[in-house]
VMD Tcl script that draws the C-alpha trace (Angstrom):
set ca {
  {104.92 86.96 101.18}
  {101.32 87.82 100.22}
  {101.37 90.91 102.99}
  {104.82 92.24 100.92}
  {102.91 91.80 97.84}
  {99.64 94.15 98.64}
  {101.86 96.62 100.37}
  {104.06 96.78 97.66}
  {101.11 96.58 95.08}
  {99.31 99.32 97.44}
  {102.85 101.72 97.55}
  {102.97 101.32 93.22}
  {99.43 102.65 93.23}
  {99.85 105.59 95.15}
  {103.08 106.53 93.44}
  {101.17 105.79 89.61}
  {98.22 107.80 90.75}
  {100.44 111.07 92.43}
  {102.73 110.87 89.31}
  {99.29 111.25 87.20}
  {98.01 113.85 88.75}
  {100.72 116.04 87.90}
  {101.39 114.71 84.54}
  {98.05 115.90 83.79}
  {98.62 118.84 85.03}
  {101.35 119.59 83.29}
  {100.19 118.45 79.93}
  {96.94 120.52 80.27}
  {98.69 123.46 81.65}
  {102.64 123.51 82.18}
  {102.10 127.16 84.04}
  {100.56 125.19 86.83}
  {103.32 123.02 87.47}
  {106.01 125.70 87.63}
  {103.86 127.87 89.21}
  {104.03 125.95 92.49}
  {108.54 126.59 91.88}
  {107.52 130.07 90.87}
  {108.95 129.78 87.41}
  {107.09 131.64 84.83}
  {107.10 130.34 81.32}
  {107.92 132.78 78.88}
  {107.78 130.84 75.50}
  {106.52 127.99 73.30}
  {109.99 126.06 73.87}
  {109.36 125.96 77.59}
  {105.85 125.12 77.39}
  {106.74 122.26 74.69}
  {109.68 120.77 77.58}
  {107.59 120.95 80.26}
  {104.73 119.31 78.66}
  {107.31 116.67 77.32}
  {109.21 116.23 80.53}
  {106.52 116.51 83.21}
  {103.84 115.61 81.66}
  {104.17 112.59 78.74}
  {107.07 111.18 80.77}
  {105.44 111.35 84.05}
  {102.28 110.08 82.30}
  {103.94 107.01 81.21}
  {105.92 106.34 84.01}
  {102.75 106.84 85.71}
  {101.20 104.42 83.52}
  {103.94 102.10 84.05}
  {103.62 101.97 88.05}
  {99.85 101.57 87.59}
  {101.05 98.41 85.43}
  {103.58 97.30 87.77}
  {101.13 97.10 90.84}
  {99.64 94.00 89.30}
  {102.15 92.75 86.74}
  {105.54 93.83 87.00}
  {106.02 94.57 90.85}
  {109.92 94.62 91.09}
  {110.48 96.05 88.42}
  {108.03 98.70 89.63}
  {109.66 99.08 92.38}
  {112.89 99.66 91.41}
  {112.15 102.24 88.95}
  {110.19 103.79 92.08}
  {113.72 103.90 94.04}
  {115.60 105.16 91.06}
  {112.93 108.00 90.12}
  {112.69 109.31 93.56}
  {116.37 108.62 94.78}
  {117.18 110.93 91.62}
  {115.01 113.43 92.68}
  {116.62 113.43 96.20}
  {120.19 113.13 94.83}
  {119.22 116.11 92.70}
  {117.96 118.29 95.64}
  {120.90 117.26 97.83}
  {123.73 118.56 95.21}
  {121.20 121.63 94.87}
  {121.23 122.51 98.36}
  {125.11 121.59 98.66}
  {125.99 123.97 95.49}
  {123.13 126.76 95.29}
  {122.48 126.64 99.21}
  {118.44 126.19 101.20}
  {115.54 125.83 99.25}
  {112.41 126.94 100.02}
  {110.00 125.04 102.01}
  {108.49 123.46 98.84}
  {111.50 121.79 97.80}
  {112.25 120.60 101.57}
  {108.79 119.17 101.44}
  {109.41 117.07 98.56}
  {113.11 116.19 99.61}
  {110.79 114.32 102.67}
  {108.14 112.64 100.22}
  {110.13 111.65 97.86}
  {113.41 110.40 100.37}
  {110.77 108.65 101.95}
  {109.34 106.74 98.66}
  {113.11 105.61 97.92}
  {113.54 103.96 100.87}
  {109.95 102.57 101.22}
  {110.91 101.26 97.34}
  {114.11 99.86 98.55}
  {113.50 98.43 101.16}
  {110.29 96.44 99.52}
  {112.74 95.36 97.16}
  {114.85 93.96 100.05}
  {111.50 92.69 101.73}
  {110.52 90.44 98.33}
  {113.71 89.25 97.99}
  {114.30 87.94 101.34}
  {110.45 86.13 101.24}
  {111.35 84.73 98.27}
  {114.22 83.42 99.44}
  {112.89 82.07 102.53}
  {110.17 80.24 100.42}
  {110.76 76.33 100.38}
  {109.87 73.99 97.33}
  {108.49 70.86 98.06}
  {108.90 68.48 95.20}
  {106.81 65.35 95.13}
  {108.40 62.14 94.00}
  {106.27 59.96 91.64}
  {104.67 56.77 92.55}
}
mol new
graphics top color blue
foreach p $ca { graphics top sphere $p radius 0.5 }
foreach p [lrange $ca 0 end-1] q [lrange $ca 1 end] { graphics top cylinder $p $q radius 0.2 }
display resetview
């Protein structure tokens, strides 16, 4: 169990501090974000959702995984598999409806496919060690 624990704690981490960085990003500058989809924002209104959306939401989902790593690891984790198995869900329909991304998107299809199963299957991991953990109750003398 303790080896499920640190690689879980280790996985929430990673995924608090990448979900930073670009929450930061985006609340210091939204242009940078969309820059890298090669959207250009052309008013306040965009600026203002992509500050909310990408950045304050990201921060404190962000902030919540950071959190989780130490306090709150399944729950961590399955917001992990539901964040990232939206994202892929969301590129999937895209590519079935609007056709092939670019190689951007295909990259992050990868990462984040590959966070929602690492997430999952944690999940599955801690559940099954806890499971297999045995109780010993002592009788009194």
């Amino acid at each position: 169990m303790q080896t499920q624990h640190w690689i879980t704690r280790i996985f929430l981490l990673l995924i608090g501090l990448a979900t930073l960085n670009i929450a930061v990003q985006a609340l210091i500058d939204p242009q940078t974000v969309m820059t890298m989809v090669d959207v250009q924002l052309g008013n306040v209104t965009a600026r203002n959702s992509i500050r909310a959306f990408y950045g304050a939401v990201n921060l404190f989902f962000a902030l919540f995984w950071l959190y989780a790593a130490f306090r709150a690891q399944r729950t961590g984790l399955l917001l992990a598999a539901l964040y990232t198995g939206g994202f892929v869900f969301g590129r999937l329909l895209s590519m079935a409806l609007d056709g092939m991304p670019g190689a951007f998107a295909l990259q992050w299809l990868v990462v984040e496919g590959v966070c929602a199963v690492v997430a999952v299957g944690l999940l599955v991991w801690g559940k099954t060690a806890a499971g297999q953990q045995t109780v010993v109750v002592s009788k009194p003398a």
